[in-house]
C-alpha positions as CSV (number, residue, x, y, z in Angstrom):
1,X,-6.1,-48.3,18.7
2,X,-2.7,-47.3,18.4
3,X,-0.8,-43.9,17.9
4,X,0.6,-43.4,14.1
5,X,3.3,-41.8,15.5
6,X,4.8,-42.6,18.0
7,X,3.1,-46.5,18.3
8,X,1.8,-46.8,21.5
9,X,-2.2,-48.1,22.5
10,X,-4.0,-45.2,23.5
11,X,-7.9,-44.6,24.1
12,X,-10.6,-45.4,21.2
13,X,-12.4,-42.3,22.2
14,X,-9.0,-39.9,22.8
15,X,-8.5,-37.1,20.1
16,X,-4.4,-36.7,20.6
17,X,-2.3,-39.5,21.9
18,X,-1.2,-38.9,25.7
19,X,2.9,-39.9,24.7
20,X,3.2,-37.7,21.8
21,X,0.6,-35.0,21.2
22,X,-0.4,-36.1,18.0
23,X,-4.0,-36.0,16.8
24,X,-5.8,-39.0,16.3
25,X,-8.7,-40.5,13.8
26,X,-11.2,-40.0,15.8
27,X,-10.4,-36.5,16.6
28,X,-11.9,-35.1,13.4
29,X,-10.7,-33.3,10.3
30,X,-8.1,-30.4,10.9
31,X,-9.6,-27.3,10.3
32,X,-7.5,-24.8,7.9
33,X,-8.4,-21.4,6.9
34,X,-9.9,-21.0,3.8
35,X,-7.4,-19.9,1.5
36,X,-9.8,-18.3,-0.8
37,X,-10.3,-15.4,1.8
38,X,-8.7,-12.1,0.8
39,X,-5.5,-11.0,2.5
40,X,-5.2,-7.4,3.6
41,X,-2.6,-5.7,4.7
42,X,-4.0,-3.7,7.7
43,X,-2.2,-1.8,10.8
44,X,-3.7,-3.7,13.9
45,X,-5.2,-1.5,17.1
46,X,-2.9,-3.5,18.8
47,X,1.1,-5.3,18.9
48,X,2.0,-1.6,18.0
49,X,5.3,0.5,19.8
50,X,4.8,3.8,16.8
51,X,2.1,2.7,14.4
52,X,1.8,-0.7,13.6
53,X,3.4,-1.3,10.5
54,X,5.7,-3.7,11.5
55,X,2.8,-5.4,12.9
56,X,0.9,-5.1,9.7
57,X,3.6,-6.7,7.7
58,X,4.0,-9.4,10.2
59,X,0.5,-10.7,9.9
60,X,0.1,-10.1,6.0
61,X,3.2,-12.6,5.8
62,X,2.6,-14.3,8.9
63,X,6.5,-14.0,10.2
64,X,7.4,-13.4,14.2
65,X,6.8,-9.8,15.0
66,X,10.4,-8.9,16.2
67,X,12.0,-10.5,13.2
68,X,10.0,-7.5,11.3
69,X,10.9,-5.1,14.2
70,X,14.6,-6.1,13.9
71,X,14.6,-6.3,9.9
72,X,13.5,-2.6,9.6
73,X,15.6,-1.3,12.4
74,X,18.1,-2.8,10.3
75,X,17.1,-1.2,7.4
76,X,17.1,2.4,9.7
77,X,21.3,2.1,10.6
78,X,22.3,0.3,7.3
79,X,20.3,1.9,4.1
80,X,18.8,4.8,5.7
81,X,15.8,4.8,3.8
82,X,13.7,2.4,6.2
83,X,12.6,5.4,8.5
84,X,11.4,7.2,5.2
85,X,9.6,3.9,3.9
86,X,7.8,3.4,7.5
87,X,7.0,7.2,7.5
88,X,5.1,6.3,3.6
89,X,3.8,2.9,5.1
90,X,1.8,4.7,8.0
91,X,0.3,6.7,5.7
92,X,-0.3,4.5,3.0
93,X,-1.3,1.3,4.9
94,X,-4.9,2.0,6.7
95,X,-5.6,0.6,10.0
96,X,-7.9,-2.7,10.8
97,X,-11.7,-1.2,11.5
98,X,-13.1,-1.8,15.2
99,X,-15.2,-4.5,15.7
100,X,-18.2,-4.1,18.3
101,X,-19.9,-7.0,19.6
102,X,-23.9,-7.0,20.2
103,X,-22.7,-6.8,23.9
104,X,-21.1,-3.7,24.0
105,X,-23.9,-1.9,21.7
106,X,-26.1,0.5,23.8
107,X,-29.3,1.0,22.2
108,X,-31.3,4.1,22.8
109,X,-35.1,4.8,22.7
């Protein structure tokens, strides 16, 4: 078999081609996430410095975190109206719900 990339043999059973990286037939469909799932924008527990709004907008538009960060610091010195708009975000936006694994449950009798 050879690699549609980069041309070279590789293994019949291999998944990713050992020159390049890239996948191979036999390594199975790619799995995407199902763009039918709702989008929410949620403050995460974590990735916060103040209250993880930045954080929150990062993942609702899946951008690099410090490009948010520096974007609204921005906004801060230039406009002056970013620290009032984070202030109305970290009110407004509510934070993403605790999940518990059946581990960590205690279950009294």
């Amino acid at each position: 078999m050879f690699c549609t990339q980069c041309g070279n043999s590789i293994d019949e059973k291999a998944n990713f081609c050992p020159n390049c990286g890239a996948r191979t037939a036999s390594a199975g469909p790619v799995l995407q996430e199902d763009p039918r799932r709702e989008k929410k924008l949620l403050r995460p527990r974590e990735d916060k410095w103040i209250a993880g709004v930045c954080g929150a907008f990062a993942n609702y538009f899946q951008v690099d975190l410090t490009l948010v960060r520096l974007l609204w610091a921005a906004s801060i010195i230039l406009a002056g109206t970013g620290l009032l708009v984070y202030l109305l975000c970290w009110i407004i936006i509510p934070r993403e719900p605790i999940y518990v694994s059946e581990r960590t449950q205690t279950f009294s009798a």
